[in-house]
Structure formats: structure tokens, C-alpha cells
C-alpha positions as CSV (number, residue, x, y, z in Angstrom):
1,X,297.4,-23.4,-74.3
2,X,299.4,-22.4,-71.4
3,X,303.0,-20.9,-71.4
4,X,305.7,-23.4,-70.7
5,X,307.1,-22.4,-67.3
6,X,311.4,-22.6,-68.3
7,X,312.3,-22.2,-64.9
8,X,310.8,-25.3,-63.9
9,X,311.9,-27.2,-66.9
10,X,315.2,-25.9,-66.0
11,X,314.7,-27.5,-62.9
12,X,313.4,-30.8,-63.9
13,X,316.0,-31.1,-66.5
14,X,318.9,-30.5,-63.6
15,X,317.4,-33.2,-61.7
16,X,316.8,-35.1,-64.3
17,X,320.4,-34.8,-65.8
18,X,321.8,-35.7,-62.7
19,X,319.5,-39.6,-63.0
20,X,320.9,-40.1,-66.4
21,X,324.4,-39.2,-65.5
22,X,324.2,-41.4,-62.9
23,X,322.7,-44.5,-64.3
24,X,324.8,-44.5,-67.6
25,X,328.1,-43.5,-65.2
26,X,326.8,-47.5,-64.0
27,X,325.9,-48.8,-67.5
28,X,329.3,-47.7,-68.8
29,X,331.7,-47.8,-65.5
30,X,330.5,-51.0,-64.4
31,X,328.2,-53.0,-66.9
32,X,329.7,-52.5,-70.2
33,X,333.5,-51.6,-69.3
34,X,335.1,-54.6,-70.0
35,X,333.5,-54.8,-73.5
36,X,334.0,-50.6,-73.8
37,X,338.1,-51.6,-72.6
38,X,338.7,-54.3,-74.9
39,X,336.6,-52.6,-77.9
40,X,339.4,-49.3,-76.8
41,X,342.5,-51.3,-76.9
42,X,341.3,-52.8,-80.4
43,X,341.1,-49.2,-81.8
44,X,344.4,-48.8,-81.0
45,X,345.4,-45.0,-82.3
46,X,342.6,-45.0,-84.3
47,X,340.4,-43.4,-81.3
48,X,341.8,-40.0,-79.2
49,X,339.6,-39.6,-76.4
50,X,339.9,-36.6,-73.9
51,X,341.0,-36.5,-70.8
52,X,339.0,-38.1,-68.7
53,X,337.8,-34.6,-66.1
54,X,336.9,-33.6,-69.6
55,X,335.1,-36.6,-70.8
56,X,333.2,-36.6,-67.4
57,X,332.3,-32.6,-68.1
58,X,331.1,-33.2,-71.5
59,X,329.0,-36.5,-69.9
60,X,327.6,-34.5,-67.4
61,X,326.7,-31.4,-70.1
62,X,325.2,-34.0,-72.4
63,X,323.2,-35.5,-69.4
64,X,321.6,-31.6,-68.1
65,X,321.2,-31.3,-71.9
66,X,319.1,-34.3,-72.1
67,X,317.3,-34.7,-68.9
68,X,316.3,-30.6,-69.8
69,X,314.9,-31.5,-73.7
70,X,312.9,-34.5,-72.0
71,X,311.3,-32.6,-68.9
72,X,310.4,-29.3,-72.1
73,X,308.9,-32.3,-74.2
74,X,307.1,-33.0,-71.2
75,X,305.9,-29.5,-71.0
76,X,305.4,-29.3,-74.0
77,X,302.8,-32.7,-75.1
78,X,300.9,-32.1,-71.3
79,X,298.3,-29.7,-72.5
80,X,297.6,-32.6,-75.4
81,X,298.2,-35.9,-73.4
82,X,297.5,-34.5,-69.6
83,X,299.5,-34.0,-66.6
84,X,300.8,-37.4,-65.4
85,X,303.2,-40.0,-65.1
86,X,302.4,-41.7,-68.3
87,X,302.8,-38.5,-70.4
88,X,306.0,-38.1,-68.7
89,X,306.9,-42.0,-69.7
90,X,305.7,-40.9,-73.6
91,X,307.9,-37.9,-73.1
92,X,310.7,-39.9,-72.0
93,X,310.3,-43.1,-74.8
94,X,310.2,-40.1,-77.7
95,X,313.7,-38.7,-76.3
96,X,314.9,-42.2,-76.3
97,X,314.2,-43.0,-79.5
98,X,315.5,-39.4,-80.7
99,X,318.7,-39.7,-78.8
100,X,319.6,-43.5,-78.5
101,X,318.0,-45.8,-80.9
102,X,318.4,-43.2,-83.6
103,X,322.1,-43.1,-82.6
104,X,322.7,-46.9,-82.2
105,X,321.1,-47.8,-85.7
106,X,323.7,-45.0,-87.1
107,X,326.6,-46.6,-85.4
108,X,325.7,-50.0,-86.1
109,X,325.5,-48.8,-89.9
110,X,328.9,-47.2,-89.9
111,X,330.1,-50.5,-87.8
112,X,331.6,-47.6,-85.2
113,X,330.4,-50.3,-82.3
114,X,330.2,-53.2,-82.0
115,X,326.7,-54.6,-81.4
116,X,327.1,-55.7,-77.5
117,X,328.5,-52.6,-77.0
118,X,325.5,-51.1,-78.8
119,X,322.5,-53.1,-77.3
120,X,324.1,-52.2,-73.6
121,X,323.7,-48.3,-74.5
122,X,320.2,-48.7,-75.9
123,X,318.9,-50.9,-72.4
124,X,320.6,-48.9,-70.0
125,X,319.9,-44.9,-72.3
126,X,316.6,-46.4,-71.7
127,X,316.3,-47.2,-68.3
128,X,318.1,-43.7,-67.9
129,X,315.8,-41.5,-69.9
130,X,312.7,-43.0,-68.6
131,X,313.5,-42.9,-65.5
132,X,314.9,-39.3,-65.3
133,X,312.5,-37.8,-67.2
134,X,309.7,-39.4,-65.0
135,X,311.2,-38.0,-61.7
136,X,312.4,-34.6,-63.5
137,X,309.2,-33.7,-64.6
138,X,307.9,-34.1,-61.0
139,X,309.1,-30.7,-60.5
140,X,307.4,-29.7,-63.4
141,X,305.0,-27.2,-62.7
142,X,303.4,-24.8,-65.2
């Protein structure tokens, strides 16, 4: 088995990161703000979000952090599954269910979110992950 090659993870995962952030800066900006809004103002004080440069930093952090452990999972199932776009999908579906539905099932539990709210984040962390992790590892090379 080969040595993963970390630089071009790295570089996947940047390219990758900057998909996700993008698509869930839609899903949340534009799809699901009304919902995310009124779901805020019903929280009242109970909530104390950053400011939002600093939300946007930590969105963008999480998204390189993501779009990096996607392309390494990549990396790291090709010598099993092969080099190619479905490994990459695989790759992408086992982050998603790691990161988002794992997540959303938790939250729905604790009722932190309401289900709308929820079911938004799990389509559109979907489309996100796949899709970034399928053009990230593109640059994948070992």
C-alpha cells in the first residue's frame, strides 16, 4: 500500500473546503434563513452567537477541516476501492454520515432544532460533501 501523499490531500481538501463553504453559505444564507431567523428570534437570550466575521472564520475553518478529512478518506479507501469518481462519492457519503446525519439525529434528540431546520442541513451537507469531495479529490494524486 502506497503512502498517502498529504500535500495533495492538503490540496484537495482546500479546494474542497472552499465547495462546502460555498454551497452551505447558499443552504443557510438563502434557503433556510427565514426558518434559521425565526428559529433565532424564538431563542431569544437563550442562544449567544459570535460575531458574525467570526462565525464566518469558524465556517470557513470547519469547511477546510472537512473538505481535507473527506479528500484523506479518499486517499485513504483508494488502494481498496480504486482510483475513481465513485470511491470519491463513497468517500464523500461516509463523511456525510459521520459529520451530518450523525449530528442531525443528535440535535433532533436534544430537540436543539427544529426538524425543517434539520432536514435542510442534512440535503444541502449532502449535496456539499459530495460534491466537494468529488472535485477535491481530483487533485488527488498519490
Amino acid at each position: 500500500m502506497a503512502n498517502i501523499n498529504i500535500s495533495r490531500v492538503l490540496l484537495g481538501g482546500m479546494v474542497a473546503g472552499v465547495i462546502l463553504f460555498t454551497i452551505t453559505g447558499v443552504v443557510n444564507g438563502r434557503i433556510l434563513s427565514a426558518d434559521l431567523e425565526t428559529w433565532a428570534q424564538g431563542m431569544g437570550k437563550h442562544i449567544n452567537p459570535p460575531a458574525r466575521s467570526l462565525s464566518m472564520w469558524l465556517w470557513a475553518l470547519m469547511s477546510l477541516i472537512v473538505g481535507t478529512l473527506g479528500v484523506w478518506i479518499y486517499a485513504g479507501t483508494r488502494p481498496r476501492f480504486g482510483a475513481g469518481p465513485w470511491t470519491a462519492v463513497f468517500a464523500g457519503l461516509a463523511l456525510w454520515v459521520a459529520n451530518k446525519l450523525a449530528v442531525a439525529v443528535d440535535f433532533l434528540a436534544l430537540g436543539l432544532l427544529p426538524g425543517r431546520i434539520v432536514a435542510g442541513q442534512l440535503m444541502g451537507g449532502l449535496v456539499a460533501i459530495v460534491i466537494g469531495v468529488f472535485v477535491g479529490t481530483r487533485f488527488y494524486r498519490e
